[in-house]
Structures are given as C-alpha cells and as structure tokens.
N, C-alpha and C positions, 0 to 999 in steps of 0.2 A: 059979515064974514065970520065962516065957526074960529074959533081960538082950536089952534094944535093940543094934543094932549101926549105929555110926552112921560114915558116912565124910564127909570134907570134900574140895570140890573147890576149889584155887587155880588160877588165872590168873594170870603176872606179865608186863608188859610193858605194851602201848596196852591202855585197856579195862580193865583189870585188874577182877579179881571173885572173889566167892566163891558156893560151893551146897553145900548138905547133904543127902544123901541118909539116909535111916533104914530099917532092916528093908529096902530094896531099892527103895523110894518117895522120888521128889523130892519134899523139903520146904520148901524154899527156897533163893532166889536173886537177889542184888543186886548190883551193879554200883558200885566204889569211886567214881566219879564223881558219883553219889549223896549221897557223906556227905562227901567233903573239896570238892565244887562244885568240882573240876577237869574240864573236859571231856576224857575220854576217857584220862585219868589215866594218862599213861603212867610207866613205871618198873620198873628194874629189882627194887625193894625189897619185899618180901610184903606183899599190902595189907593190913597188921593192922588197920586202921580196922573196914574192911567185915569181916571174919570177926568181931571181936566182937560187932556192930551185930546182926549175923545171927545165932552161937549165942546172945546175951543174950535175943534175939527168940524165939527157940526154946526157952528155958530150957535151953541144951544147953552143957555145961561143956567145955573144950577136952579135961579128963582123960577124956572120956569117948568121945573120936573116937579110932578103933581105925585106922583107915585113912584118909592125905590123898594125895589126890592131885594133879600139878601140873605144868601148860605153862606152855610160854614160847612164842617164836616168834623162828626166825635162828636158833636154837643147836641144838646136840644134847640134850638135855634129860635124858638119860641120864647125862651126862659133870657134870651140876648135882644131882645127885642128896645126895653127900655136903653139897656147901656149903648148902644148904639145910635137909635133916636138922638139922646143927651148929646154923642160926641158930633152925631153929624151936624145939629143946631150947631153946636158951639164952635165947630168948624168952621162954618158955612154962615154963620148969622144968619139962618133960614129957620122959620115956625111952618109953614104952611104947606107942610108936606105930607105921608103918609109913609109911612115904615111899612113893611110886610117882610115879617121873615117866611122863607122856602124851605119846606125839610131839602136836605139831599138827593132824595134819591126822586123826589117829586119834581127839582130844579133839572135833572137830567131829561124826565121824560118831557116834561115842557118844552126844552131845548130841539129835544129828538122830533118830534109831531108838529110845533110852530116852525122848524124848519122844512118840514116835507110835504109836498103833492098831496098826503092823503087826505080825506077828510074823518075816515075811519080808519083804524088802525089800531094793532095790538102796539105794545111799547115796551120790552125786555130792557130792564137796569141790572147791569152787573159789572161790579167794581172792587177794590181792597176793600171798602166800606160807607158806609153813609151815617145820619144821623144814629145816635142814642134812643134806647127805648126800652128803660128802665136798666137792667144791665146786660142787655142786649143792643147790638147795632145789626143797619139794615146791613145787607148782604146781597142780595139780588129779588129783584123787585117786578112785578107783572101789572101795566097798566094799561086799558084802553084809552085813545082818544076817538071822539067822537064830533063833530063841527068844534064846537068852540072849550069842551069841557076834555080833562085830563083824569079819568077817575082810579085809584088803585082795586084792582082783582083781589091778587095775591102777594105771600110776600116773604122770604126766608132772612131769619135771623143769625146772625154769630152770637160768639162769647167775645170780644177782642182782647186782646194778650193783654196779657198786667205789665209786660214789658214791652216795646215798640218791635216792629217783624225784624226787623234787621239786628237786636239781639242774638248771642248763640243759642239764648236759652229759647227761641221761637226756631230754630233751621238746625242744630245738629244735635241728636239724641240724645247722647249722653248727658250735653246739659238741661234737655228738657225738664222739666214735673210731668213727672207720671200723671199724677193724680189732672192734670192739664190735657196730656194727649188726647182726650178725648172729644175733647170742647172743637161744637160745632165751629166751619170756619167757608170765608167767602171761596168762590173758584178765583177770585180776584187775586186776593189776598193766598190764595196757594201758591199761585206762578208766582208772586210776587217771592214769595217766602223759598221756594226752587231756588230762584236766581240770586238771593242773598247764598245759597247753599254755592252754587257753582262759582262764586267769588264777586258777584256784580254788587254791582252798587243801587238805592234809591231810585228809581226812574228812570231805570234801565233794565225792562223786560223785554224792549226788540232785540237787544242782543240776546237773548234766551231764545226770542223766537227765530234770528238769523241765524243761530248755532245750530239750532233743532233740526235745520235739514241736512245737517252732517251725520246725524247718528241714527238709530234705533232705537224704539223702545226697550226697556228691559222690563215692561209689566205689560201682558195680554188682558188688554180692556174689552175683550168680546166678549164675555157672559157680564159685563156693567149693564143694569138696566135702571135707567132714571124715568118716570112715568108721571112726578110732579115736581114742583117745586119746595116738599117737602123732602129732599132726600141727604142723606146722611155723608157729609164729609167733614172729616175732622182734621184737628190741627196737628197730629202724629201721623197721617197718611201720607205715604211714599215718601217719607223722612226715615220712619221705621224699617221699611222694605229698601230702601236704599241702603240705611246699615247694616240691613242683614245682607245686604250683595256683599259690600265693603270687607266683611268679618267673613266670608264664602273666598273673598278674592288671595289671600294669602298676599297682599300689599299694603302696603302703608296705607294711611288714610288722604294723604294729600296724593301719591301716589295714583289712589284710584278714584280718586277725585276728578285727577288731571286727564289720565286716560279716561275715564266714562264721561266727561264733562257733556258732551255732543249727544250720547244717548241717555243721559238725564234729563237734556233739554228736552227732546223730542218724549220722551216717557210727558212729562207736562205740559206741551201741546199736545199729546196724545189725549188726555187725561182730560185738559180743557174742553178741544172739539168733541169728544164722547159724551159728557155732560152736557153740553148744550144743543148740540143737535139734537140728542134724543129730548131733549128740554123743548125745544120749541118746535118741532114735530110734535109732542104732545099739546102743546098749547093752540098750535095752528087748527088741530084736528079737531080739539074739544068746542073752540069757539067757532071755528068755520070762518075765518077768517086768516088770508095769507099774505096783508100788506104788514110786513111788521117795520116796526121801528126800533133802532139799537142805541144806546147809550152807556156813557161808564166805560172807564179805563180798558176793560176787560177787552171792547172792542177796537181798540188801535190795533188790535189782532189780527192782520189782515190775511192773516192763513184762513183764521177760525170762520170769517165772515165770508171767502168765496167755498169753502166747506157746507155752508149753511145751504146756500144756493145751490150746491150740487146736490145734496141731498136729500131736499126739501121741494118736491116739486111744485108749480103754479107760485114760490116764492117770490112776492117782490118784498126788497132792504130798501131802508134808506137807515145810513147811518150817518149821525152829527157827527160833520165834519171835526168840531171840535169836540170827540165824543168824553176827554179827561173831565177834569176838573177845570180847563181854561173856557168850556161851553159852560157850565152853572151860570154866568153871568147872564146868559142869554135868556134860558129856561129862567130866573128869578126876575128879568125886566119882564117877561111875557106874562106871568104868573103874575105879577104888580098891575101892570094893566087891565087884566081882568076885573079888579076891584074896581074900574070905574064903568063896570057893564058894560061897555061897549065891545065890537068884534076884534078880535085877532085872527091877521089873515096869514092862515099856513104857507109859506111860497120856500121853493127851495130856490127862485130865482135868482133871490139876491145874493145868493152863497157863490164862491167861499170867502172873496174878496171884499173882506167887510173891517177891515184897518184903517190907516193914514196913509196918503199920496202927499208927493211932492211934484213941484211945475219946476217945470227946466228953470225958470228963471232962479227961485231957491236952489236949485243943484247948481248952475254956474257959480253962483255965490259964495256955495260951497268948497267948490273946485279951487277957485281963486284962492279961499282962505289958507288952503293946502298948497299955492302956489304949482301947481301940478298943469302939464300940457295935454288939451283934451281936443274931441274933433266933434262938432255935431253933424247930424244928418236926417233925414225925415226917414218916417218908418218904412216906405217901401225900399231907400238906399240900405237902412238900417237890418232890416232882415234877410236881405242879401247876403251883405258884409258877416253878419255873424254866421251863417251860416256857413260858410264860407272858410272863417276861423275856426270851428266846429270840425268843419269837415278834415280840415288840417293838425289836426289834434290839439290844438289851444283848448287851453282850460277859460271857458269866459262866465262870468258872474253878473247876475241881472237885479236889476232895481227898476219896476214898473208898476204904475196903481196901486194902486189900495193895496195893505199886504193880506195875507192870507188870513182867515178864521182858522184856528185849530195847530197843532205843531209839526204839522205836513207843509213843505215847500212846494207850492203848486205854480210855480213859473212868474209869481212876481217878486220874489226872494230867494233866488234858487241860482245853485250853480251847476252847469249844463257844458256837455259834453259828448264825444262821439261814442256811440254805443257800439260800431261797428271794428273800432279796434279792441280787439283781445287783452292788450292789455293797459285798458284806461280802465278797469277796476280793480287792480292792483299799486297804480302809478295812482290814483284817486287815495284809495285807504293810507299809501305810504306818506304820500309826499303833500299833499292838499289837506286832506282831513283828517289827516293824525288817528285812522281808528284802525279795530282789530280786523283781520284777513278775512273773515269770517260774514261780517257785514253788508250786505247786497246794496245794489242800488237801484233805482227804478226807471221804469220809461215811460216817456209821456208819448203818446200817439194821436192820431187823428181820429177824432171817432167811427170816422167811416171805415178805416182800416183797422181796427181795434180788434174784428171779429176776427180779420181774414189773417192775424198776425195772432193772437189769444184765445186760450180754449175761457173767454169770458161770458160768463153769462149775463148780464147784463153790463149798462154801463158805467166807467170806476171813474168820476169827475174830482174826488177828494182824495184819492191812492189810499185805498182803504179795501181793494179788493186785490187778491193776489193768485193766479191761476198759473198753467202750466200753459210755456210760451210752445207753439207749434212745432214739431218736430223739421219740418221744411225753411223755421226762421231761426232756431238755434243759432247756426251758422254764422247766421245773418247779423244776430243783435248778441253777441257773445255776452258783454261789459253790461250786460243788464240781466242776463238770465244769473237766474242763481244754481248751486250745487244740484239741487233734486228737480232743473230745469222750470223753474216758477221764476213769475215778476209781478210784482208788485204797481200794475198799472192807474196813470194817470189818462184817463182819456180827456182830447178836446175836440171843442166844434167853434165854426165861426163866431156862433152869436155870444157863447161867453166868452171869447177870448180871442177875438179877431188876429190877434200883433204872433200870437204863439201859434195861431195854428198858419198862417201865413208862413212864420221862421217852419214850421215842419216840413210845408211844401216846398221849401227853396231848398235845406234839407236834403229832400226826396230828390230830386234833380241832380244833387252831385254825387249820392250816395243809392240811391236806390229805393231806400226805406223812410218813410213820414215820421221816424220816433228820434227821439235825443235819449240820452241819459239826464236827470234828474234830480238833482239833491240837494239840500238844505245850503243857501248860503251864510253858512258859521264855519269853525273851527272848531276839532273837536273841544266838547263842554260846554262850551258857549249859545247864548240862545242866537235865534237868527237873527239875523241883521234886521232894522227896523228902517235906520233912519240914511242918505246919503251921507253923513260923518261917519257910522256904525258901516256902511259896506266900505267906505275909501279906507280905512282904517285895519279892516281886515284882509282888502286886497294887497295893502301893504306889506302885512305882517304875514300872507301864506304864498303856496307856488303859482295863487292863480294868475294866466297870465292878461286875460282882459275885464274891464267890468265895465258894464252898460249901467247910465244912471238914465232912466228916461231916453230922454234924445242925445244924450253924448257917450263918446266913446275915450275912454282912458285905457293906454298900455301900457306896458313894463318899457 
C-alpha cells in the first residue's frame, strides 16, 4: 500500500493560517483567528494554535508531514528559512521534514490556480504588498499557470513607506515628504491608504467600498490609459488632488472630509476598477488567453471583480475564495508539495468549506455545559422550521459543517434573515451587528435563479461577485440590494450545499423568492464564530433571536 504524502502550508504575519494538502488534494484550511478570537492575528510567531486544531481534525500527526511550506510578507522569506526550520524542530521534536519558504506573492498565485478548474490560466496578484526585493516590494504580480507548474511573467514593484500606511505622514499632505510623494505604490496599498484618509481603520477597506456607492467621483479617470503592468502610480496620488479640492472648498478640513467622505470613496474604486480592467484587458489580449485567476487583498473587492466580467468579454474568474492573506497558507502547502514531484490536482471542488465541523453529540455537550433548553430535529423538520422563523422576521444564526475558507460567511457561519422586509438592513446594522448605516448585506440564492433575479454573469459560489439586482426584483429583495441597486451574491446548487439550498426552497414557498439575506455570524469586530462555545456565546451577548448548532435549535 503507497504511504500518504502530506504537506503543510504556514502563513505568518496578519491573517496567519494553516492548510494541508495530501496525495496532491487540498484538505483543509483555517485561519488562527478562528481559535485564539484575535481578528486577523497578526504575528510574527508560527500559529501553532491553528496547525494542531487542523492535523488533530484530520487525524494527521505532525511526524507525518514530509513537506511545510511557509510565507511571510515585507521579508525575504528565503533569508527566514533556517530560523524557522530551528523553531519548528524544537517545537515539534521533529528532524525529518523539509522547510520551503514561498515568496508572497508566488503563495497567492498557487493558491488562486491549485484551487481552480483551469488547467491553463493567466494569474493576476494585487495586494498592499508582498515580499522584499532589495528595497523594493512586490506590488502586483502576473503569472501563468499551466498543468502542474506556477511560472512568473511579469511583475511591478513599490517603494513601501519608511513609516506604516496608516501614519499621517502616508494619507494627509501636509504631513507627507515631498521628496516621498513620488515613490512608486501598490493599487492595494492606495485604497488602503484612501480609507486610513476617510477615518477607517486596518482591514477595513469594504467599508470604503460600501460607502463608494453613496458618492461620486471627484476625479475623471477617462483619458487613464494603463497598457502594462509597468504604469506609474504614486504614493501622493489623489492625496494631493483631494487637498487641493479641500483648500478650493472654503471648509474646514474635517468638515470637508465629512461631507465628501462617500465621493472620496467612490474617486478610489473608481480609480482601482480603471487600472485593472484596462490591466487585464491588456494581458487577456497579449497572451490570448481569458481563463484568469485573481488573488491578493485587492480582490475581496467584489465591485472591481463583477466590473472585470462586464468588461472583458469571453472572460472566465475564478477568484480564491480566501483571496487575503488567510489563503497563503494554501498556495505555500501546494507549492511544498511540489518538491516531492509528484501532481497537484487543481479542483475548486473542495472549496469553500475547508475548516472544523462539530457532531451533534459534541454540541449537546456543549449545550448542557451552558445549562441552556434546546430542541433537535432532523434536517428536512429543520429547514422548514427555519424557514419559517426567517420568514417571520427572527434573526436566526447557523453553525453547520466545516466552516468556510476565506473571511466571507457562506451559510455554515453565517447569520440569516428575511431579505424581503425593508427594514431588516437597518434593524441588522443597528441592533445585531453593531455596524455603520452604510454597510450592505448580501444574498445567497439558488443558482438556478441567480440569473433570473441578477444581472450576473457568471456564477458567485464565494460572494466575491457583485452586480446590479434586476429592476423587476428590487422591490422584491429590498434588505439585500444596496444604495446604487448592487448585491453582492452568494449563489448555491444542490451538490455543494444540499441543507441551504433546500432552507431556500422552503423559503421560496412562504415568500416567493429562493434568496435569504446573508451575513457573517460575529459581532461587530470580532472574527466569526468558529466553534459551538464561540456561536452560544455570541447568541448570548447580541439581538439574535435563534441559533442552529447542527441539528438543534436554541431560542431566546
């Protein structure tokens, strides 16, 4: 009998994460934010947490991973090779491994191509930044994949800020260096650098891009013409022309902050989608090739990515679900694997649901610990019942399978609700998720109805594509459209998701329409709920009024 070959893929820095590959097949993938309830867990230190969480999950012994492989991001990752080797030995009491570090921006595209149908494929990386190289960092990146090989094209460089983007001296002029403005910078790292300007914080660019459909541009990006990947944007761009609106406005500076906030936003999605379409419309054209692959921060952008497809014709995406820095882990287990010759077989199959499950018998368990009165039921009583409560305006919150790959709640984490009253996205933002008015939410639908309800062009199984809901379903699905009548769809079909697309059709029955409303089961700030302790704890503490753990039901 062959012996399994199993690689491990680390992440360290924001995000941090682990993935396992086995015989050449992703088997799982979790995000350390998940089990220590740090958002976005930054740190230099190897997330030991999450890789045991994951091989215990797997029954998969660390002596038995032959290959790890491991990014960072800002370093040479090469040059970290030994110090990490050292800690993981001494960690682990393990010799008989193989180290391989990943650049950055090479662990995305891995990520992007080992998770997708294609077998050929262009692979666009753009993000705040990637590795070092020399005293430049990567910025956005152009690779093909081809069967089994990941090879880099092309590739644009930064300067990165002597001070972190979230300084004053990186987002408002006057404290800039002159002699700085000029220095090349990511489109990543722009929007990033906007929404430090509009007041936001760290890892919080959808609120830039939920805002953006309130306003207008204030800068005409039609004579922009971008034609390669060597084109020119600096780190004083639309900082400088923003101050000169500011000093034209006869207002205060926070004043005209406040009021332009909304058409600053949309000036930098404007800005973003203009660069990269014309970006990869050039690339699609040159190489003759239109199956691309996206990865890198840049593309949670789910404006920019149904933009792409409208513009680009005979386009087909697939974008990694986990396109941040919480997918590295994935691209670095694949890219490890490699080293032992053998094939890696691209499948977006297994996506997205590549976490930790819990069996009713552990969630009883848990129930009891908490002393709490619950009801089971099997899933066809089960999808009723919620539906049911759905349809009645309860706020219910779900815990089912495996949790999601990537920082999108895709129905096994996720808190769900009626789309079709008016105002369960303002009773949502107020009184459940703590967040700003401004904020949309999403809907998951059935994929066969996905067309007749979405001007989508293809299918959106990770909510990573975002189009304009039909003028005839407006009406219909209020609490999910947003301001400039976009949503941000989740489609599903039987075969990935039998239990949610069933809850759709019961749904559709009392209500008319196969969609829910959609969103992340947290609180604002917080990461999503991982574990049944992590959702009883948060149904505790907010207004939701039901939560499903598997097969039981707990209410207020």
């Amino acid at each position: 009998m062959q012996k399994d070959v199993y690689s491990l893929g680390i992440h360290i820095g924001h995000d941090r994460c682990a993935a396992l590959v086995k015989n050449g097949k992703l088997v799982a993938s979790l995000a350390q934010e998940r089990i220590d309830r740090i958002k976005h867990s930054d740190s230099s230190e190897i997330p030991y947490k999450v890789i045991d969480v994951l091989l215990a999950y797997c029954n998969v012994s660390i002596k038995m991973v032959e290959y790890i492989g491991f990014t960072f991001s800002s370093v040479n990752a090469y040059e970290l090779e030994q110090y990490y080797h050292e800690e993981l030995e001494q960690h682990y009491h393990i010799h008989t491994f193989e180290l391989i570090p990943v650049s950055h921006h090479l662990a995305h595209a891995e990520s992007a191509f080992c998770t997708s149908d294609f077998s050929k494929a262009l692979i666009l990386i753009a993000d705040g930044g990637g590795d070092n190289h020399g005293t430049m960092t990567e910025a956005e990146s152009l690779y093909i994949g081809c069967n089994n090989k990941v090879t880099l094209l092309d590739a644009r460089y930064q300067i990165p800020p002597i001070n972190t983007i979230n300084k004053k001296q990186n987002y408002i002029y006057p404290f800039m260096n002159k002699e700085h403005i000029h220095n090349p910078i990511s489109i990543g790292r722009k929007y990033e650098q906007i929404t430090y300007l509009l007041g936001f914080k760290w890892g919080q660019c959808g609120k830039t891009m939920g805002l953006a459909s309130y306003g207008k541009s204030i800068i005409d990006f039609s004579k922009l013409r971008i034609d390669s990947l060597d084109f020119n944007l600096q780190l004083g761009y639309l900082i400088q022309e923003i101050y000169a609106k500011y000093l034209e406005s006869g207002n205060s500076y926070f004043d005209f902050l406040n009021k332009e906030a909304a058409n600053i936003a949309q000036t930098v999605q404007q800005l973003t989608e203009t660069i990269l379409i014309q970006l990869l419309k050039h690339i699609t054209e040159k190489y003759d090739i239109y199956d691309v692959c996206l990865s890198g921060g840049t593309f949670l952008n789910c404006m920019l990515n149904h933009k792409l497809l409208e513009n680009i014709p005979d386009l087909r995406l697939h974008v990694c679900p986990a396109a941040g820095d919480d997918g590295q882990a994935v691209g670095a287990a694949f890219h490890a694997y490699k080293k032992s010759g053998k094939t890696v077989y691209n499948s977006s199959k297994v996506l997205p649901y590549l976490g930790i499950s819990y069996s009713n018998d552990m969630i009883k368990k848990e129930l009891d610990s908490f002393n709490l009165k619950y009801r089971y039921y099997n899933d066809v009583e089960l999808c009723k019942i919620i539906a049911q409560y759905i349809f009645e305006n309860k706020i219910v919150a779900i815990v089912r399978g495996r949790s999601e790959f990537g920082p999108r709640a895709l129905c096994h984490r996720s808190i769900l609700a009626n789309p079709t009253w008016n105002g369960m996205k303002d009773y949502l933002n107020q009184k459940v998720k703590h967040r700003e008015y401004f904020r949309p939410f999403a809907p998951v639908v059935t994929e066969e109805m996905a067309f007749k309800i979405f001007d989508l062009k293809q299918i959106s199984p990770y909510m990573l594509l975002a189009c304009n809901v039909k003028d005839e379903f407006t009406a219909k699905i209020p609490s999910v459209t947003h301001i400039d009548q976009t949503a941000r769809v989740q489609t599903i079909n039987k075969t990935q998701e039998p239990f949610i697309y069933q809850l759709l059709l019961e749904f559709e029955k009392l209500s008319g329409v196969p969609v829910l409303l959609n969103t992340s089961f947290n609180d604002n700030g917080e990461p999503i709920v991982e574990s049944p302790s992590d959702a009883i704890q948060t149904f505790l503490n907010t207004n939701i009024d039901v939560v499903i753990l598997e097969n039981y039901i707990l209410e207020k």
